[in-house]
Every structure is written in structure tokens, then in C-alpha cells.
N, C-alpha and C positions, 0 to 999 in steps of 0.2 A: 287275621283275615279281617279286614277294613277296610271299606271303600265307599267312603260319602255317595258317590255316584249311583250306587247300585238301587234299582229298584225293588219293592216285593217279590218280583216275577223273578228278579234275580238269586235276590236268594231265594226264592221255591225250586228254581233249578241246583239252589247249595244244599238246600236238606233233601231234595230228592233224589241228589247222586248219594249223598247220605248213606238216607236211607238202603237205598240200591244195593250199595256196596255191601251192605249186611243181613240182605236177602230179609229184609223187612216187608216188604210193601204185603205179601201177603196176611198180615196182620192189621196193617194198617187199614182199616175202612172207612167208610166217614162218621156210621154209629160210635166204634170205637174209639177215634179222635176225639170226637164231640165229648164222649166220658172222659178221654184222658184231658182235654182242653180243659173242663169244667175243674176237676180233682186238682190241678195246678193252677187254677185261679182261688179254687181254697188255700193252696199255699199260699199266692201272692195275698191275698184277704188276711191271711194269720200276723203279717207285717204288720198288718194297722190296727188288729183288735186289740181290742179294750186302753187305746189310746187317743187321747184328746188331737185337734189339727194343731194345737200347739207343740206337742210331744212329738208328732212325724215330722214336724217344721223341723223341729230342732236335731232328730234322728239323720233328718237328710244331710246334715252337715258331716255326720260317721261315713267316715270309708266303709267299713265292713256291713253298715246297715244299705248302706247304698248297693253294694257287690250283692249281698242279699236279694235286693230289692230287682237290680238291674238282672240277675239268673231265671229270677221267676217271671217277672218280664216276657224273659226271651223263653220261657218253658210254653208259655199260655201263647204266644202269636205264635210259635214254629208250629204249636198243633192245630192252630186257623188255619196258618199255610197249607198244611200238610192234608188237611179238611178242604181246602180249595184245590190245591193239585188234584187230590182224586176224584173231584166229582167238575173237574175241568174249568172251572173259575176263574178268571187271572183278578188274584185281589187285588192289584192297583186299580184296574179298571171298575170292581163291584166299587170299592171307595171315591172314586171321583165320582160313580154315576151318586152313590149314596149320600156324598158331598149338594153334588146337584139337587137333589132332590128336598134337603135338609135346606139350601139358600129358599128355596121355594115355599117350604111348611112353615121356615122360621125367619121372615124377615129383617133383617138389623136393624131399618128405621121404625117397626113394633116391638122387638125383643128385646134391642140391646140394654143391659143393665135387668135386666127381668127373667124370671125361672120360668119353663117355658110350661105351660099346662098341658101334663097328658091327656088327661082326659077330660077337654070339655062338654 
């Protein structure tokens, strides 16, 4: 199942027949997401500990660390999905507005080449 074309919205409609199909949703809430979202960006995080950027540079070149890498990925956005389905979201849309809003705080002809200061 691949299709360049598909948006967020799209697949939100793939994991929520998903889900559906397995009489899930009653479980699924948005607190509960939110913890299982967080628990597998632990996972994805455990890829990169106690590794230099030279060492994941070089890691991304493995298949197997990549397939790794690309599961946990998709572990950690299906549960934002799935966190925006239920409490009615369309994430493509929070992203662009959150895009917009981001050209605004961070201008390219101030930032570019520069780390942007949270808290001034």
C-alpha cells in the first residue's frame, strides 16, 4: 500500500478503518494515544542513543537500521494520526496552518543559517 498522492487525511482514513475493523476505537482515546505516541518515540530515540551524528550518518546507509528506523517512524505519526482523528483535527490542515504561522515567528531573511532562540 503506496501512493505518493495520498494525504494525512488519507491515511487517517487508513488507520481508522484499521482500527475499526478490530473494534479498537473504544480504547483508543486521545490521553491514551498521547502515552502510546510518547512510549514509541522512546523507541524511535533508542536508534540514536549514545551515538555520535557521525555514527547515524553512517548507520543510514544499513538497510536493516533504516527498516528499523522507518517502523518506528511510522509507530510515532500513526498515533498523532490517530490522536487527531479522535478529537476531530484534519492534520494536514493543523500543519499548514502551523507552517503559516512558523514563516511568520521565523523569518528566512533573519534566520536563515541561524538557530532560532526559544526563549528570548
Amino acid at each position: 500500500m503506496s501512493d505518493p498522492d495520498m494525504t494525512l487525511d488519507d491515511i487517517m482514513l487508513v488507520v481508522r478503518e484499521f482500527v475499526e475493523e478490530r473494534d479498537w476505537t473504544k480504547f483508543q482515546k486521545p490521553r491514551a494515544l498521547a502515552i502510546s505516541a510518547a512510549i514509541e518515540m522512546g523507541e524511535l530515540l533508542e536508534l540514536f542513543q549514545w551515538r555520535t551524528d557521525k555514527e547515524t550518518t553512517s548507520l543510514l546507509e544499513d538497510s536493516d537500521y533504516r527498516g528499523a528506523l522507518a517502523d518506528e517512524i511510522a509507530d510515532v505519526m500513526i498515533y498523532l494520526i490517530r490522536i487527531a482523528d479522535t478529537a476531530g483535527i484534519s492534520p494536514t490542515a493543523a500543519i499548514l496552518k502551523k507552517m503559516t504561522s512558523n514563516r511568520e515567528k521565523y523569518p528566512a531573511e533573519e534566520y536563515r543559517g541561524k538557530r532560532p532562540e526559544k526563549f528570548k
